[in-house]
C-alpha positions, 0 to 999 in steps of 0.5 A: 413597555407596550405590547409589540414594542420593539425591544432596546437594542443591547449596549455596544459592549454586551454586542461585542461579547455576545458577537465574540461568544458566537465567533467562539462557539463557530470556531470550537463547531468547526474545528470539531467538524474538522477533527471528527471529519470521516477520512477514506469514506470511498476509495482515495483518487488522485496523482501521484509523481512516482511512476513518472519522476522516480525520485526527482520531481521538482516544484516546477513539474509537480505544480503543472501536473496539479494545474492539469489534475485540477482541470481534467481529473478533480471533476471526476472524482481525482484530488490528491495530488502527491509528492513521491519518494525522497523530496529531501534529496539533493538531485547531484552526482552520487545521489540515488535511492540508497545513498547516503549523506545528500538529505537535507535535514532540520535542526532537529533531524526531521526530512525538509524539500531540497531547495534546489528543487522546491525553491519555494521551501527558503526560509524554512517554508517547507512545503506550505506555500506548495500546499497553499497552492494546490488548496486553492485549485480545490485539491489536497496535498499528499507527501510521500515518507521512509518510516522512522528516522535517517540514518543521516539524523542518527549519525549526526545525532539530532536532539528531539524537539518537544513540540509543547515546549519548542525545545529539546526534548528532556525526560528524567533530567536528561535531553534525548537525541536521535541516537537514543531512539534509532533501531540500528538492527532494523532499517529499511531493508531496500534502503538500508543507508536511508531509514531506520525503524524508531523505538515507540516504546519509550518517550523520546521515540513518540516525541520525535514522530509527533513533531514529525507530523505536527510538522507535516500538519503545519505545512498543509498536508492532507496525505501520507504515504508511509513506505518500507513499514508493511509487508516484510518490513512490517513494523505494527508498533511504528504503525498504530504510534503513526496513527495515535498521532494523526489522531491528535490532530486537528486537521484530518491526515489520509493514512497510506501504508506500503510497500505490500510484499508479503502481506496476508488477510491474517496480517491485515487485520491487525492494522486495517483499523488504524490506516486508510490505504494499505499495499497488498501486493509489491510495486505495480508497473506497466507489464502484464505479468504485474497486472495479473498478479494482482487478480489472486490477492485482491479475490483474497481481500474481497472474501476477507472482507477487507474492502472498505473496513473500518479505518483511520477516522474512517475507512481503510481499503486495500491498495494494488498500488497506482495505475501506470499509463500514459508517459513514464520514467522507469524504476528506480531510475534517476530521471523523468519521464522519457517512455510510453506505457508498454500496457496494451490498450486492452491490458489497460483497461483490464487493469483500471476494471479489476482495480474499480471491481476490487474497490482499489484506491485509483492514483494515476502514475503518469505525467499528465502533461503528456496525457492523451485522450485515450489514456483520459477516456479510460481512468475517466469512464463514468461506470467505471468510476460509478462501481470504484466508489459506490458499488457493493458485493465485490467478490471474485465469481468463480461460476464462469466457463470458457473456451479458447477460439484460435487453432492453437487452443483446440486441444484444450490443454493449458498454455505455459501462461496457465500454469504457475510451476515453481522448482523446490521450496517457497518459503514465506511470512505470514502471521503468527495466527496463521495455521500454517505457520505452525509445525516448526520443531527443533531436530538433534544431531550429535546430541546437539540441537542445531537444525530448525526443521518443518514437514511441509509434504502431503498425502504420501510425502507428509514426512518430508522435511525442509530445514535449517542449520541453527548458528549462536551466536550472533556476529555484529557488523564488525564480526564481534560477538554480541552479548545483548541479553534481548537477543541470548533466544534468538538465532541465525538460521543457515544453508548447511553447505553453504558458508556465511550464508544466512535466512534473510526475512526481509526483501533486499531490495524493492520488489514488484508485483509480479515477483515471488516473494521469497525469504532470501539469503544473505551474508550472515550479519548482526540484524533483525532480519536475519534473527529467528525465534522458536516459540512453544506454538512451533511458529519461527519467528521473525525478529524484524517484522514478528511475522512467522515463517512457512514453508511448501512445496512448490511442486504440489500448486495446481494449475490456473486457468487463464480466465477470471471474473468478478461481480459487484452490485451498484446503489440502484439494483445494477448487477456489474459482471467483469470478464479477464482473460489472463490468457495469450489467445482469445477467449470466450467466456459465459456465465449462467444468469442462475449462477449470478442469482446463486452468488448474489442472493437477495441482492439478486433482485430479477423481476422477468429479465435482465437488459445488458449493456457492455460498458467499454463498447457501450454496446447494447446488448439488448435481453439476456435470460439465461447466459451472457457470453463473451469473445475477450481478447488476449490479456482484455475484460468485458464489462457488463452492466445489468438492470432486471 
């Protein structure tokens, strides 16, 4: 052959062969793309139907509001459109949050869309053609889900589908069904006749959560919230067990984790790993006292620094829950939207600056049909969106000073808004590494061991104990007494004076943001939410979550100044400074520029001076040297943006 001679074209076979070794070797690098594919990398934005429809948004509804979020909010950043709470459920007469008997179920106990609402699901479609929908506008699809399986399955007593088989699921020569893997002594507490707690540790348990979301995959899903499985109703097994099998997947799945009451750093830690959002604080709705009660738990997360750790694939970011404006329903109420927003316009944008300066997942409640151009300016304004993705160093910034401005603050005392007093006792879970859930010990009387007592005094009252009468045994449901050895240690906890009255570790209904989160009591009652252990480290242990109790004076809290702050720094050198005023009355607030260098540090980086900009009035506010001050409005922020 001569030199340059272009060279024989292969054989119409090797051309093939060589074409389907290349189309091979594509789809094997995508499909590792896909897999390997970093899930949370910012924090999660989007929509969410919850705040708006409750439990009974329909097809129609949804896809309209997934048309307006393509439109007006995937530009900026917003893309997961997301299905809340109890698609499976048949909107009709006798349904509600906690009734029983109207899911729809497959064949093998596995939630599938009511068809009434989601029509498009005939022909066991589930939510594919939905999803096939919304991938094409450009955003992804997200579902919400109870932990576990339905009591409806279990009643019925589903077999478990196999999915490398497509049958049931056998193992040791038998087929297992929903009533071997369901946990009957830990349901959801606030939804006790929906959703109870599967056993992981056996086969047949992690076989009927990986069809679950194999299932879920199949449909197109890109996102799950999984609710009644953190906080109080803390299930760690059920959660890494969800996340093990998101990892088996080849399409990658966003991990949401909630409800948050009761959550601490301590408790975090062990599952941030595993997830990419998780609720640290109870439902947020639309009043002010939710808002602020967000400002103490999300310093706490900051300093722990839990915003952006590892997660799931990823990263994980601790969630305040979705931003309720615009046009809603109310809670747990079985109807649409019919109501605006009670949030002043400066109480809403006080919460969409704490949620950008804290790095919170940003999800939109309200039914964006109705949205107005008030309520877009504010979830839209670009630093805000700049500092909830891209900023660094957010931290809580204790260096601020103010001072109140209308007549009936010259005295100087603090109004009722400022000080948070509580009569008696709080009692409250934490984790069992956690240094004050230590100290529990058992007291005699009668030479009979029947009180679980705890010190919570300091100083002159150290000694002062708070304790519980100690009941065996064990009354099931039907008050006969149980004889399960798992359970021979474990005990009820009991007012002495009051009859048939049990310490209940988990809250008994869905809580908000706002309110205190204590143990309750309840009718006394054979389940893990009322059974308590005491371990050789003094920790009282509870059953249902494996969280530990404690217990303080409410009397001894010391005040809280109605004014917050927080800091952050952007990717290019900007210092962001954030003023709130929780306060009834106008406030002004200053903060020394040294202050801000003391905090900062290195990401300090101040050359001769520093340009400020308000970035809500986008008011320039030309050179600042020595302290930026501010006149905040009643329950508002100001925002400045800073280069030097």
């Amino acid at each position: 052959m001569e030199l340059g001679a272009p060279a024989c074209p292969p054989p119409p076979w090797r051309r093939r062969l060589l074409c389907s070794a290349a189309l091979v070797l594509f789809l094997c690098l995508w499909v590792t793309s896909k897999a390997d594919q970093q899930l949370a990398e910012l924090p999660p934005r989007g929509w969410n139907s919850y705040d708006s429809f409750s439990w009974i948004v329909d097809e129609n509804a949804y896809m309209q509001n997934a048309k307006i979020l393509a439109e007006k909010l995937l530009p900026h950043g917003y893309q997961y459109a997301v299905i809340d709470f109890l698609w499976y459920r048949r909107y009709v007469d006798g349904a509600y949050t906690d009734s029983y008997g109207f899911d729809n179920i497959d064949e093998w106990g596995r939630p599938f869309p009511d068809l009434q609402r989601f029509p498009s699901s005939k022909g066991d479609k589930g939510f594919g053609q939905i999803a096939n929908k919304v991938h094409e506008m450009g955003l992804k699809f997200g579902i919400h889900l109870m932990k576990g399986i339905s009591t409806q399955a279990f009643n019925a007593n589903t077999p478990i589908l196999d999915i490398h088989t497509g049958k049931s699921y056998v193992e040791n020569g038998r087929e297992w069904t929903a009533r071997d893997i369901g946990l009957v002594h830990r349901t959801c507490a606030w939804m006790p006749h929906g959703f109870m707690s599967v056993n992981t540790d056996i086969g047949a348990g992690r076989a009927f959560l990986r069809s679950l979301y194999r299932q879920y995959a199949d449909w197109g899903v890109d996102f799950v919230k999984v609710d009644c499985i953190f906080g109080t109703d803390y299930s760690p097994k059920e959660i890494t067990t969800v996340s093990e099998l998101l990892r088996e997947h080849d399409r990658p799945i966003v991990l949401s984790i909630s409800p948050g009451t009761e959550v601490t750093t301590a408790l975090a830690e062990n599952i941030s790993e595993y997830v990419n959002m998780y609720r640290i604080t109870g439902d947020d709705w639309d009043n002010w006292k939710d808002v602020s009660s967000h400002f103490t738990v999300s310093s706490t997360f900051a300093a722990a620094n839990k915003i952006g750790a590892m997660g799931l694939r990823g990263r994980s970011w601790p969630d305040l829950d979705m931003l309720p404006f615009g046009w809603l329903t109310d809670p747990g109420a079985n109807q649409g939207p019919h109501r605006t927003c009670n949030l002043t316009f400066d109480e809403q944008k006080s919460q969409m600056t704490l949620w950008s300066m804290a790095r919170s997942p940003l999800m939109y409640g309200g039914d964006l049909r109705h949205l107005d151009d008030s309520t877009l300016s504010i979830i839209t304004n670009p630093t805000l969106l700049k500092i909830n993705h891209y900023s660094k160093n957010n931290m809580q910034f204790h260096y601020v000073h103010g001072e109140r401005t209308s007549i009936m603050g010259d005295s100087g005392h603090l109004s009722s808004e400022d000080l948070t007093k509580h009569d008696g006792m709080i009692v409250g879970l934490t984790s069992c590494a956690d240094e004050k859930a230590n100290g529990w010990f058992v007291l005699s009387q009668d030479g009979k061991s029947d009180h679980i007592c705890r010190n919570y005094g300091t100083g002159n009252s150290k000694n002062i104990s708070f304790c519980l009468g100690k009941t065996k045994p064990l009354l099931a449901s039907d008050d006969v007494i149980m004889d399960n050895e798992e359970y021979q240690e474990k005990f009820h906890l009991g007012v002495v004076d009051i009859n048939d009255s049990c310490l209940d570790a988990s809250a008994s209904r869905r809580q908000t943001a706002s309110e205190t989160n204590l143990l309750m009591f309840s009718r006394c009652k054979w389940h893990a939410k009322q059974m308590w252990e005491l371990n050789d480290r003094g920790n009282l242990v509870s059953s249902y979550s494996r969280l530990c109790a404690t217990v303080e004076s409410s009397k001894e809290g010391v005040g809280v100044t109605g004014l917050r702050a927080w800091i952050a720094t952007g990717n290019k050198g900007e210092i962001y400074l954030a003023f709130f005023n929780l306060d009834s009355t106008n406030r002004k607030i200053s903060a020394r520029i040294s202050d801000l260098e003391k905090v900062l540090g290195k990401a300090f980086v101040r050359k001769h001076s520093c340009s400020c900009t308000e970035v809500w009035s986008g008011k320039n506010l030309g050179v600042v040297t020595e302290e930026i001050s501010a006149v905040v409005n009643p329950h508002g922020s100001v925002l400045f943006e800073m280069t030097c």
